[in-house]
C-alpha positions as a printed Julia matrix, in Angstrom:
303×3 Matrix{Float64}:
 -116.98   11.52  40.41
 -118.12    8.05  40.17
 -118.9     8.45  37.07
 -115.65   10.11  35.78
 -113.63    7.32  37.17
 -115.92    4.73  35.56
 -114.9     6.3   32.19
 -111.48    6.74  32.8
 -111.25    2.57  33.4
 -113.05    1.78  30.82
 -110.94    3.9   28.17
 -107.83    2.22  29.29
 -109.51   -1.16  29.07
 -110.22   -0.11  25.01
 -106.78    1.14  25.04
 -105.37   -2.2   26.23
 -107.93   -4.48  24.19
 -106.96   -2.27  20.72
 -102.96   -2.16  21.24
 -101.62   -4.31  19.07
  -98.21   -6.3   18.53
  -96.7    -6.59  15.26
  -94.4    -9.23  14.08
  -92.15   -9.29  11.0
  -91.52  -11.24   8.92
  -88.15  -12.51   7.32
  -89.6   -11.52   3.91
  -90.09   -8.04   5.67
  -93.79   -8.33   5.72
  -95.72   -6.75   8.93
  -98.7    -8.25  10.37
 -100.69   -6.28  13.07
 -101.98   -9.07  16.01
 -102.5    -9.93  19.07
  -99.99  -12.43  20.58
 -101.31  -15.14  22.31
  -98.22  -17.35  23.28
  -94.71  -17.67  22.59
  -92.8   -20.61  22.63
  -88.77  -21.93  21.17
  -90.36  -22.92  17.81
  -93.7   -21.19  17.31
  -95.87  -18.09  18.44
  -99.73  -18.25  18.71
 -101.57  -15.34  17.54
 -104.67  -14.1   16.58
 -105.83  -11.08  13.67
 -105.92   -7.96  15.03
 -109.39   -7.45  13.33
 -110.88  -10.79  14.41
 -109.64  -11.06  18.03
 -112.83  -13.7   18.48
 -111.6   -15.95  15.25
 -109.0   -18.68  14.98
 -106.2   -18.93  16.18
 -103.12  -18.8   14.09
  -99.43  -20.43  14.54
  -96.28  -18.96  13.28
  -92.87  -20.73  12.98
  -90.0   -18.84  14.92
  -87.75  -19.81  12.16
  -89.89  -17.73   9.99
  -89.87  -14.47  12.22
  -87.31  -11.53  12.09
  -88.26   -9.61  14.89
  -91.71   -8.9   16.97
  -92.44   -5.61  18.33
  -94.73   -5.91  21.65
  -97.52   -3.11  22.24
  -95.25   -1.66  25.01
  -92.58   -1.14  22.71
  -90.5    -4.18  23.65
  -88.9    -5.65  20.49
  -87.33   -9.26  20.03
  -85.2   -10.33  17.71
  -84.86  -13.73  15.94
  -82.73  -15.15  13.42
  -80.0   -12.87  13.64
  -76.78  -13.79  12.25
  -73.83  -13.6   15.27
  -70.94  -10.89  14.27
  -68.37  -12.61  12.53
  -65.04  -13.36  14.76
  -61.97  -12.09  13.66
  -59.27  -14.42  12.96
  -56.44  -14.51  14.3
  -53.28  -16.05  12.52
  -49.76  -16.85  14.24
  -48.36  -13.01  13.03
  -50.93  -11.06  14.68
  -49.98   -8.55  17.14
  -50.97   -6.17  19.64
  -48.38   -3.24  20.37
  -49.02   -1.41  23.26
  -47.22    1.87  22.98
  -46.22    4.19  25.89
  -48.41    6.29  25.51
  -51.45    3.83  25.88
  -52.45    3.43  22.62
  -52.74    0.19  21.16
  -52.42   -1.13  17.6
  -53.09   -4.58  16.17
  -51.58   -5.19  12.85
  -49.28   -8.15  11.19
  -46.06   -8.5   12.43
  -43.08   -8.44   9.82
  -39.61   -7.96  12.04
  -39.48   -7.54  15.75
  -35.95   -7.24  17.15
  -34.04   -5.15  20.24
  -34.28   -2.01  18.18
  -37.56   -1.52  15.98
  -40.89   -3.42  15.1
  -41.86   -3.05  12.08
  -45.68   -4.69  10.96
  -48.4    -4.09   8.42
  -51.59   -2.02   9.33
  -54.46   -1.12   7.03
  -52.23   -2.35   4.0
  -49.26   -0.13   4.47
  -46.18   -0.96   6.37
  -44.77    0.9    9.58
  -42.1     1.18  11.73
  -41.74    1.88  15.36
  -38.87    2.4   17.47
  -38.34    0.32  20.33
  -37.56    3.9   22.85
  -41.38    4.08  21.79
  -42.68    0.77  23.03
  -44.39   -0.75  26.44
  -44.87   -4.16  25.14
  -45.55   -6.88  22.39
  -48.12   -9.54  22.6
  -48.01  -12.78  19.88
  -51.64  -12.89  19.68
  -51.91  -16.31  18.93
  -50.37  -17.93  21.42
  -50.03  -14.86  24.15
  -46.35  -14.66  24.26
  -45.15  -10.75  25.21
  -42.16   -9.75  24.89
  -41.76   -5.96  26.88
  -39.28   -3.54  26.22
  -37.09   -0.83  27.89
  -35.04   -3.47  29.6
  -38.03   -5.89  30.93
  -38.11   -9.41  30.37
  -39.29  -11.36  27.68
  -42.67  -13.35  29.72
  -45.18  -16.29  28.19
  -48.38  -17.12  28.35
  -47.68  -19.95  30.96
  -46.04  -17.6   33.44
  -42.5   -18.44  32.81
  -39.95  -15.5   32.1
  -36.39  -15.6   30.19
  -34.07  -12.87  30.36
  -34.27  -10.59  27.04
  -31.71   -8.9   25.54
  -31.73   -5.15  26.89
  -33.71   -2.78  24.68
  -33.0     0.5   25.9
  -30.92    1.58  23.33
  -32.9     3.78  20.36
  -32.64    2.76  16.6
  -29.59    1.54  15.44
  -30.09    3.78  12.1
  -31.25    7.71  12.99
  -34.84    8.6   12.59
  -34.98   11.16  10.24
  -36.59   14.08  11.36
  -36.5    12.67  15.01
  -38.33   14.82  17.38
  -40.82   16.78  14.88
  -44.39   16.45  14.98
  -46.34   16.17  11.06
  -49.77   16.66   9.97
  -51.21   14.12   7.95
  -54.54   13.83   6.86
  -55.88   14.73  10.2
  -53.31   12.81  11.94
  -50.27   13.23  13.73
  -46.9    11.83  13.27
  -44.12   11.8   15.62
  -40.9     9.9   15.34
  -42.57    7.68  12.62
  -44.8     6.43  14.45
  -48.87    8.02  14.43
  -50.02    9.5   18.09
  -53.4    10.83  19.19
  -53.8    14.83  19.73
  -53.95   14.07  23.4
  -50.42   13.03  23.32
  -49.46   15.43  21.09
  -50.93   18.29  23.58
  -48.71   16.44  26.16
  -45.54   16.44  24.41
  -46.54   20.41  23.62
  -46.69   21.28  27.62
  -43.85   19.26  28.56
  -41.62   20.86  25.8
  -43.18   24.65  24.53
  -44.98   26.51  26.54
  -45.64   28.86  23.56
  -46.84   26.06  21.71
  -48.71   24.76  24.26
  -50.83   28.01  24.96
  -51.21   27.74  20.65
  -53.29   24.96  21.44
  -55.13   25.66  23.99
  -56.59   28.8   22.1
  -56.99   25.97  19.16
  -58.74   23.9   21.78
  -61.25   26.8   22.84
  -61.98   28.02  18.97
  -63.15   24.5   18.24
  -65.35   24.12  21.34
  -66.63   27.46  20.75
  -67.19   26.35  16.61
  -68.92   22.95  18.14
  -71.54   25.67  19.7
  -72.53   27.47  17.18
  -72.48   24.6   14.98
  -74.92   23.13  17.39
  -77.41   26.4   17.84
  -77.29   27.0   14.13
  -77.97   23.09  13.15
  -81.08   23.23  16.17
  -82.69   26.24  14.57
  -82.85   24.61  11.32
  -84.28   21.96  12.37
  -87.01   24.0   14.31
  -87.42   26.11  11.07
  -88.65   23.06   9.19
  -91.15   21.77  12.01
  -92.8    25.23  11.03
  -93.64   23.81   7.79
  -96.4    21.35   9.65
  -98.38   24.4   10.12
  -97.68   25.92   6.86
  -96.11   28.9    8.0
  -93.96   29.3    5.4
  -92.87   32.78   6.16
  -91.72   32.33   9.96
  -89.54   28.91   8.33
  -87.87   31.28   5.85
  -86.78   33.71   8.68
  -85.24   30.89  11.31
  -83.53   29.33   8.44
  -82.03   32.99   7.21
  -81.57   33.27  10.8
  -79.51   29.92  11.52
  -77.61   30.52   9.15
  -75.52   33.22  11.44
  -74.61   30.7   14.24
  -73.38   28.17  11.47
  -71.39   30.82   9.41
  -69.86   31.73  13.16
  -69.04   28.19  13.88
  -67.58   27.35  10.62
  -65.32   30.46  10.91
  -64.76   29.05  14.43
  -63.41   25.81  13.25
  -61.32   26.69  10.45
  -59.76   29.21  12.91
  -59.18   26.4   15.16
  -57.59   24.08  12.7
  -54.97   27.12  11.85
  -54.2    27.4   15.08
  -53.64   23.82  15.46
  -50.77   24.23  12.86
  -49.47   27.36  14.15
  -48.5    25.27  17.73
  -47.35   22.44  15.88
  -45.04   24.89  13.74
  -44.0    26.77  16.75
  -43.24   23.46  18.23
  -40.76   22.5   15.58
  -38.85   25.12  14.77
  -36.32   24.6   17.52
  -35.1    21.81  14.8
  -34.76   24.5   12.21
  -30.97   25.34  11.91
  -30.9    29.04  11.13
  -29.43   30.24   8.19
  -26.24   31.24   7.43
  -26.17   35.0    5.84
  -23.48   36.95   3.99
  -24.05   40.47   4.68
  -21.77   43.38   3.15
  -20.66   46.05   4.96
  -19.72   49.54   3.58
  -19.11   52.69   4.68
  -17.66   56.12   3.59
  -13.66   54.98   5.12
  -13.67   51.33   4.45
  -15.51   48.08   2.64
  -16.35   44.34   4.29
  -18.33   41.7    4.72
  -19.6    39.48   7.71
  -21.06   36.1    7.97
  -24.08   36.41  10.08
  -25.86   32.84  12.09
């Protein structure tokens, strides 16, 4: 027993006296040693093949990173992330829905901000808006009747803003597709709110998405199984059993066929609640329909 623990000590003592650190270089070279000291400016070191030679000094400045022998890494000379600038037209919107966008303000009045995002210009309706912050000096000016507040604390009375767009929004109400995004009242929302507007509104619609909601979970899934087995199908190839990776690939590719199918069907039904929603703006058609019969000959205009 003695002896048994005697061996075990002395392995981890090799273990400990082999492990070595590496430290990179900033011209991405990587030298295996054994750290001695670390200071602001310099680190001590020795060769990991020579741990009884000289010693060796390093400038920081010359270091990218140093990875420790218990996996502990530490970075130097990293560049800090570049700080947005901020000029005098900056804005944050904060809708009422919660979402947020920054962008460059180009009007702001009682009925509509319109700004620049991403290079392309949009409009939002006040009706639509919580608040607007100048980022550059923190002035906010809140709609839906609030005041108009400062940085400093101080508030003025602002002109009411209750009222919606002076000029109609065409196609008011509707929700559009675009590109994977949703548009409602010219202005883009998140599906979250757009399954919110859905309950509150159209129950039919509403229950739409929910199935949508379930397909693409279910898609996720399968997506999931079929992408795991894959992978496990090409760990087979370590032992060179070619024939058992052949069959799990064959194999995953049922689960990802199902979760494909899963998805698309999800995205359809996506567009069947959103159609659903809008077609209480759909006027129906007027019809002419003729009417004839063996004792007499019309017409009626059908709604």
């Amino acid at each position: 027993m003695k002896r048994l623990l005697f061996l075990c000590a002395y392995a981890l003592l090799m273990v400990s006296a082999y492990a070595q650190d590496i430290i990179v270089t900033k011209d991405a070279q990587k030298m295996e040693v054994k750290i001695l000291e670390v200071s602001k400016t310099e680190i001590k070191y020795k060769e990991k093949d020579n741990l009884n030679g000289p010693t060796f000094i390093l400038e920081t400045k010359e270091i990218n990173s140093i990875i420790y022998s218990n996996g502990k890494v530490v970075l130097y000379n990293q560049d800090a992330p570049a700080v947005p600038t901020i000029d005098e037209k900056t804005i944050e919107i904060l809708l009422l829905s919660g979402n947020t966008i920054t962008a460059q303000l180009v009007e702001m009045n009682s009925n509509y901000v319109s700004f620049i995002v991403n290079g392309k210009s949009e409009v939002i309706p006040a009706s639509q808006i919580e608040k607007v912050t100048l980022l550059a000096n923190g002035q906010v000016k809140e709609y839906n009747g609030r005041a108009v507040s400062t940085s400093n604390g101080a508030q003025t009375t602002g002109e009411p803003t209750t009222a919606k767009p002076s000029t109609p929004v065409a196609n008011s109400g509707r929700i559009y597709r675009d590109n994977g995004h949703y548009l409602y009242n010219n202005a883009y929302i998140e599906s979250a709110e757009v399954e919110r507007i859905l309950r509150r509104e159209n129950a039919a619609a509403y229950k739409e998405w929910q199935k949508a909601d379930r397909l693409l979970i279910g898609g996720g899934v399968c997506i999931g199984i079929g992408g795991g087995m894959a992978l496990g199908g090409l760990f087979t190839l370590i032992s060179h059993n070619y024939t058992a990776c052949v069959g799990i690939e064959c194999g995953a590719l049922v689960p990802l066929g199902i979760g494909l199918g899963l998805t698309l069907g999800s995205t359809a039904r996506y567009n069947k609640a959103i159609n659903i929603y809008n077609s209480k703006f759909d006027h129906t058609a007027m019809q002419l329909k003729w009417h004839i019969a063996p004792t007499e000959l019309g017409f009626a205009f059908v709604f």
